[in-house]
C-alpha positions as CSV (number, residue, x, y, z in Angstrom):
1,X,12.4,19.5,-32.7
2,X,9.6,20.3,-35.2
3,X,6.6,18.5,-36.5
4,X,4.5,19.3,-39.8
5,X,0.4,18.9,-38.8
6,X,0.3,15.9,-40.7
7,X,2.9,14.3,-39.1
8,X,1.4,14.7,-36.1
9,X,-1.6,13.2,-37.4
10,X,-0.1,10.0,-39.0
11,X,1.4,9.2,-35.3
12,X,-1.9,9.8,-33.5
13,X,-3.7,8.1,-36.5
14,X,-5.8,10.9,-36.9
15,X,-7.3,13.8,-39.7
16,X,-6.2,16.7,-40.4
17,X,-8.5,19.8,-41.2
18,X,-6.4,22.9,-42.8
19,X,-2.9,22.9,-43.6
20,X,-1.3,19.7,-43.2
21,X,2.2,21.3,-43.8
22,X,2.2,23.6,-40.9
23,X,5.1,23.1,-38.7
24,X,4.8,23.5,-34.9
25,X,8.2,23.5,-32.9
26,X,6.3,23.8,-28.7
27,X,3.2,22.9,-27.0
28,X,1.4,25.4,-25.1
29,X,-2.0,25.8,-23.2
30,X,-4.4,27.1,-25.6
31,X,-5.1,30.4,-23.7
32,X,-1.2,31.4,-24.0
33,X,0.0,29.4,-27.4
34,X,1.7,31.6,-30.0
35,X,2.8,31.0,-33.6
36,X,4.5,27.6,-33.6
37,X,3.0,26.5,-31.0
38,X,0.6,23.0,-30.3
39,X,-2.1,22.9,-27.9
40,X,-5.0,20.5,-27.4
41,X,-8.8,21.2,-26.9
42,X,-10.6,18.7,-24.9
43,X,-13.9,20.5,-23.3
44,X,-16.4,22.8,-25.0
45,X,-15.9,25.4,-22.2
46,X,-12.9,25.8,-23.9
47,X,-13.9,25.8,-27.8
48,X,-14.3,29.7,-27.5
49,X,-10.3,29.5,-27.5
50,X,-10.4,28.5,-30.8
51,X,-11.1,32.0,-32.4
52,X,-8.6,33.4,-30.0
53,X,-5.8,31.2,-30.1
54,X,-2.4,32.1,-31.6
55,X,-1.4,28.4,-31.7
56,X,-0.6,27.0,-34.8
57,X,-1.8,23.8,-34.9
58,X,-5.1,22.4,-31.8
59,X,-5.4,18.9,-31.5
60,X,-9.4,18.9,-30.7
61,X,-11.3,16.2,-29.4
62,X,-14.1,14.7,-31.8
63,X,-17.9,16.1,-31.6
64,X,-16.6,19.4,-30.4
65,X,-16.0,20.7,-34.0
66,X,-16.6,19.6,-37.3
67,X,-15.0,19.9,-41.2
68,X,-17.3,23.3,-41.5
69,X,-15.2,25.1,-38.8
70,X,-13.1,27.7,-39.9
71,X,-10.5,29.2,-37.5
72,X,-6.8,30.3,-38.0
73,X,-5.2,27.4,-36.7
74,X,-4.9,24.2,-38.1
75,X,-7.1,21.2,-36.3
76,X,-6.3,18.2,-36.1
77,X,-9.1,15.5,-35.1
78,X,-8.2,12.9,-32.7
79,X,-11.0,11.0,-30.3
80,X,-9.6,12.2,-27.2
81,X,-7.5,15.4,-27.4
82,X,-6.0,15.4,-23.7
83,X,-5.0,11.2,-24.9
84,X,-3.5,12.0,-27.8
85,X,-1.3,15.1,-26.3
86,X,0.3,12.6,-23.4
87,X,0.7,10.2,-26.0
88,X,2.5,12.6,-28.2
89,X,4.6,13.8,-25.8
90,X,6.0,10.7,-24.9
91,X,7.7,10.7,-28.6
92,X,8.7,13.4,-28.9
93,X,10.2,12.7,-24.8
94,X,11.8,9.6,-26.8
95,X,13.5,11.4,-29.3
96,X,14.8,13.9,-27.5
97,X,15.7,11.6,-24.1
98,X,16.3,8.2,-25.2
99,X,16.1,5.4,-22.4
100,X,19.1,4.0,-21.8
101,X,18.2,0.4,-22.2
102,X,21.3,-1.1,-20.0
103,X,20.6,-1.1,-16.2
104,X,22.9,1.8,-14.8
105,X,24.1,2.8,-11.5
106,X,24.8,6.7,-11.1
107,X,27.4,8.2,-9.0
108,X,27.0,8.1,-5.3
109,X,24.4,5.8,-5.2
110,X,25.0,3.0,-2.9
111,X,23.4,-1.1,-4.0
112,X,23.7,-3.5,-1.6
113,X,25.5,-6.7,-2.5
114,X,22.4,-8.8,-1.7
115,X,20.2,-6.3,-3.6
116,X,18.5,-7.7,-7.3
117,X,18.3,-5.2,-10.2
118,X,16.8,-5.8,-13.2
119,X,17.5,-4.8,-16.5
120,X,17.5,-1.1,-17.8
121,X,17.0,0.0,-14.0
122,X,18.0,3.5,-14.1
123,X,19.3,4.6,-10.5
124,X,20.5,8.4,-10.0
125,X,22.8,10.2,-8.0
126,X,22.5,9.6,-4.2
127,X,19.9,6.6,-3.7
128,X,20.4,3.6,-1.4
129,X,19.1,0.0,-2.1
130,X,19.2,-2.1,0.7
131,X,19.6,-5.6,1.9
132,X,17.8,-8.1,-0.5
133,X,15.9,-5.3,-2.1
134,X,14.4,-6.5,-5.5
135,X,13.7,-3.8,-8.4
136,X,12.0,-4.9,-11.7
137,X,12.9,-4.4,-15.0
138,X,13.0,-0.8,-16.7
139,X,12.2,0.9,-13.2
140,X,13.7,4.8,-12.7
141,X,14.8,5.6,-9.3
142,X,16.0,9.6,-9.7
143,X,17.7,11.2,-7.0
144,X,17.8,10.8,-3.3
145,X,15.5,7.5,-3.4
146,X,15.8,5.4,-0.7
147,X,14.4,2.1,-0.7
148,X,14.9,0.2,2.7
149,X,15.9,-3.2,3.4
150,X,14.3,-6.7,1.6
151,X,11.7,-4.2,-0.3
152,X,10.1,-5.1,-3.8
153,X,9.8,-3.1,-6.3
154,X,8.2,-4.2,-9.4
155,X,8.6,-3.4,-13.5
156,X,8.3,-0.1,-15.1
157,X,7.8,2.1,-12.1
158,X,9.2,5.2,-11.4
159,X,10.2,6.9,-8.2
160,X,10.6,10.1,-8.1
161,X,13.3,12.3,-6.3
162,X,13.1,11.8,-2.4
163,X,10.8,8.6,-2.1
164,X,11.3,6.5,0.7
165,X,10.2,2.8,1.0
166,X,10.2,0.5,4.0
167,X,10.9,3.4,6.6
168,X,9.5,2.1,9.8
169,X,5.9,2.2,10.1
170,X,4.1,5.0,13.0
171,X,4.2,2.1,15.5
172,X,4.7,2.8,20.1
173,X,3.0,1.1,22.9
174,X,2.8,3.7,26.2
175,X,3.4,1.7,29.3
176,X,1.6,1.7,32.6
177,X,3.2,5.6,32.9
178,X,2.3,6.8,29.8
179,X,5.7,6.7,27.9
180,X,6.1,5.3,24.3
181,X,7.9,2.0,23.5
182,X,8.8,1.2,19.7
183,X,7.1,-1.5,18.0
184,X,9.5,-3.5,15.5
185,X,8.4,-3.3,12.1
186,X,9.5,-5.9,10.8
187,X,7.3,-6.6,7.3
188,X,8.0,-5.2,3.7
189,X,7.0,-3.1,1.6
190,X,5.8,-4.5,-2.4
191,X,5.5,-2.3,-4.9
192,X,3.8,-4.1,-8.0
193,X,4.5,-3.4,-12.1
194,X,4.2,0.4,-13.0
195,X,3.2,2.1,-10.4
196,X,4.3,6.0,-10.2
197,X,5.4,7.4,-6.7
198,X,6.0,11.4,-6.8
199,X,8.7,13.8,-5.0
200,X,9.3,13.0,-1.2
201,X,6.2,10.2,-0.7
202,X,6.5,8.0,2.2
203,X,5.6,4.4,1.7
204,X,5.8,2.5,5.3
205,X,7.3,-1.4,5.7
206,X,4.3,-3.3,8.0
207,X,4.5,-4.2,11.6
208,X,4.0,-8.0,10.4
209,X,3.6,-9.0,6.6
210,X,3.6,-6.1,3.9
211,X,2.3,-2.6,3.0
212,X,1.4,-3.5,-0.8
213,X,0.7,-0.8,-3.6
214,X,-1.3,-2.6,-6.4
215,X,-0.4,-2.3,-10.2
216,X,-0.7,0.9,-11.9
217,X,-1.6,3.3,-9.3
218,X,-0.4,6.9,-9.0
219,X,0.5,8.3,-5.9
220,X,1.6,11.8,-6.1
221,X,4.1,14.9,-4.1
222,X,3.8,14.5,-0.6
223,X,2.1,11.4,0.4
224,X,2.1,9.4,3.5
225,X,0.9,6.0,3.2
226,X,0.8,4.0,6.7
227,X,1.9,0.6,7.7
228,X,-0.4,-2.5,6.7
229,X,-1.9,-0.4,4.3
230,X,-3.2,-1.9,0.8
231,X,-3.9,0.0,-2.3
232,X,-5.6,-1.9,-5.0
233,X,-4.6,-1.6,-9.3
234,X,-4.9,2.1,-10.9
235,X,-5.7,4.6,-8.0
236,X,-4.5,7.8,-7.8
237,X,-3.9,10.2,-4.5
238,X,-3.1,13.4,-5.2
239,X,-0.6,15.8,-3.3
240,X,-0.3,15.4,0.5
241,X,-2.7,13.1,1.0
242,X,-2.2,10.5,3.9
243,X,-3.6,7.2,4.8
244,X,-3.3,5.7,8.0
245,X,-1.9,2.1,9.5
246,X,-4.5,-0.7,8.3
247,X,-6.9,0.8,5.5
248,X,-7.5,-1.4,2.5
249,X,-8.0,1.3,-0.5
250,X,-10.1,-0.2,-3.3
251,X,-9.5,0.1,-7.4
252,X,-10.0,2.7,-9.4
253,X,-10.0,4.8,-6.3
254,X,-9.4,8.7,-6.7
255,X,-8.3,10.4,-3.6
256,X,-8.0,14.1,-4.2
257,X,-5.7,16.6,-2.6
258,X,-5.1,16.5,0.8
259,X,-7.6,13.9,1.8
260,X,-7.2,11.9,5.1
261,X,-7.9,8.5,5.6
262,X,-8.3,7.0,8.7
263,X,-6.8,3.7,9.7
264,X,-8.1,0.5,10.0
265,X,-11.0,0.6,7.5
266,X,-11.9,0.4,3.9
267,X,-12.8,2.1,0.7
268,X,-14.3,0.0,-2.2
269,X,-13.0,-0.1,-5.3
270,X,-14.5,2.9,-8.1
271,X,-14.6,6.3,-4.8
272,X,-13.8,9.6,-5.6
273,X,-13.3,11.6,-2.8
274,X,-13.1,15.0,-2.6
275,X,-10.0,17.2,-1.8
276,X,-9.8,18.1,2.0
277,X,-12.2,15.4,2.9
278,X,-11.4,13.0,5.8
279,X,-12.1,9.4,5.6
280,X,-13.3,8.5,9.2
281,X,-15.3,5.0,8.4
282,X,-15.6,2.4,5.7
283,X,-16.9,3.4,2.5
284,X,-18.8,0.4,0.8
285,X,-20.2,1.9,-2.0
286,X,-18.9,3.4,-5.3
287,X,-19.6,7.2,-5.2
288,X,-18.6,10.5,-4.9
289,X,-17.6,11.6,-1.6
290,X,-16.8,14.6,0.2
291,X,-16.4,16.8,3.7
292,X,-15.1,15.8,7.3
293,X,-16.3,13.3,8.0
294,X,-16.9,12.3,3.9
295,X,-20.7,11.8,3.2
296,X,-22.1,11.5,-0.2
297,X,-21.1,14.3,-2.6
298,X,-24.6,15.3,-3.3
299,X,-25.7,15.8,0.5
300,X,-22.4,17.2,1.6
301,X,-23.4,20.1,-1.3
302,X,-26.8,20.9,-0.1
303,X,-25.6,21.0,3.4
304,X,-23.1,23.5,2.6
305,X,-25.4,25.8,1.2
306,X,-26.9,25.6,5.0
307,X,-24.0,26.0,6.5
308,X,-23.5,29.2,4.1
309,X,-26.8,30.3,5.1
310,X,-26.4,29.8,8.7
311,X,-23.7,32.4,9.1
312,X,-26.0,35.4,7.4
313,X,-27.7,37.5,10.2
């Protein structure tokens, strides 16, 4: 598929600054784009790029150049150049993979008779729906998805290959001897309006009641998210992080890569927490957080600059 600059610009809405009629056919990162390629620019510790660049046409975020620039590739001026990329790509995703609008169910995947599928659910090879599962509208579940018995999943989600839902949450009583007895867990899980769950996440059913995953959050590869547990609108936990049984997660929460989150507490809404850091307490105010146990980003940095210095002889 191939776009001229200027059509580019027409979809994003944006201006062009050289040749309008230059065609790109790829996208590319700017360090490695060749002839025919597109690329975006979104930081100035980038803009060096520009000179280098074998890209034929950079979409470049606003106030990083100007009409005055001259470089060999043709710019194209857009408010936020990372924005405009994702929504470019999504065309061009459209055009060349058009949704199927009519719900489908692909071969070897099993639906029980008691399940509820909306319309233009897309479910691959190999998943299961159980018992009284409900799925919204327009919601993708590739490959190997497994969503367990009386489950809700809401619209425009997506589930990636591997997902589970509803598998019994972490839950034994030891006895007077010391030897572990299953709790029934016997709750749901709710998954509300698109929310985006990547390769092989866990999502636990509660002991009593529901684990709940709030509207537009993204939860990426690899993460374990305990029984009970409640995740407000538009978070995001990156690869292999896991929360424990009982934590209410905030909005607007970002929990970098392999954090760990303890159970039975809470994080406000607007955290950041830094990757590898371990949630042992309640956070109640909106920061930037970081180490084991997370502290506040700015006093976890000095005093790893001590615990640099403290290993010097």
């Amino acid at each position: 598929m191939e776009f001229s600059a200027q059509e580019i610009a027409d979809i994003l809405s944006a201006t062009v600054l050289g040749d309008p009629c230059r065609k790109v056919h790829n996208v590319a990162p700017i360090e490695q784009a060749q002839e025919g390629d597109l690329c975006f620019l979104a930081e100035e510790k980038y803009l060096a790029c520009l000179a280098t660049t074998g890209a034929s046409v950079v979409m470049v975020s606003k106030g990083l150049v100007d009409e005055s620039t001259a470089v060999a590739p043709t710019l194209i001026l857009v408010d936020n150049a990372r924005g405009a990329m994702a929504q470019l790509l999504n065309v061009v995703e459209e055009t060349l993979h058009p949704r199927n609008t009519e719900t489908y169910i692909d071969a070897a995947a099993y639906v029980a008779p008691t399940a509820h599928i909306g319309h233009g659910v897309q479910i691959h090879p190999h998943c299961y729906v159980g018992d009284n599962v409900v799925i919204g509208d327009n919601t993708i579940l590739y490959p190997n998805v497994t969503v367990y018995h009386d489950c809700r999943i809401g619209a425009d989600c997506i589930l990636h290959a591997g997902v589970v839902i509803g598998a019994d949450g972490f839950g034994f009583e030891p006895d007077k001897d010391g030897v572990h007895h299953k709790v029934p867990q016997i709750g749901i899980v709710v998954i509300e309006d698109d929310v985006e769950i990547g390769a092989n996440s866990c999502v636990d059913r509660a002991m009593m009641g529901e684990t709940r995953i709030g509207r537009n959050t993204k939860i990426d590869n690899l993460v374990q998210i305990g029984h009970n547990v409640t995740v407000g609108h538009s978070t995001i936990m990156c690869a292999q992080v896991g929360v424990a049984g009982s934590t209410k997660i905030g909005s607007h929460v970002t929990l970098a890569g392999q954090v760990g989150v303890a159970g039975h507490i809470e994080i406000c809404d607007n955290v950041i927490v830094g990757a590898q850091s371990g949630v042992a307490g309640t956070i109640r105010k909106p920061g930037i957080y970081m180490g084991s146990p997370a502290i506040d980003a700015a006093i976890w940095r000095r005093a790893s600059v001590l615990f640099k210095m403290s290993g010097k002889k």
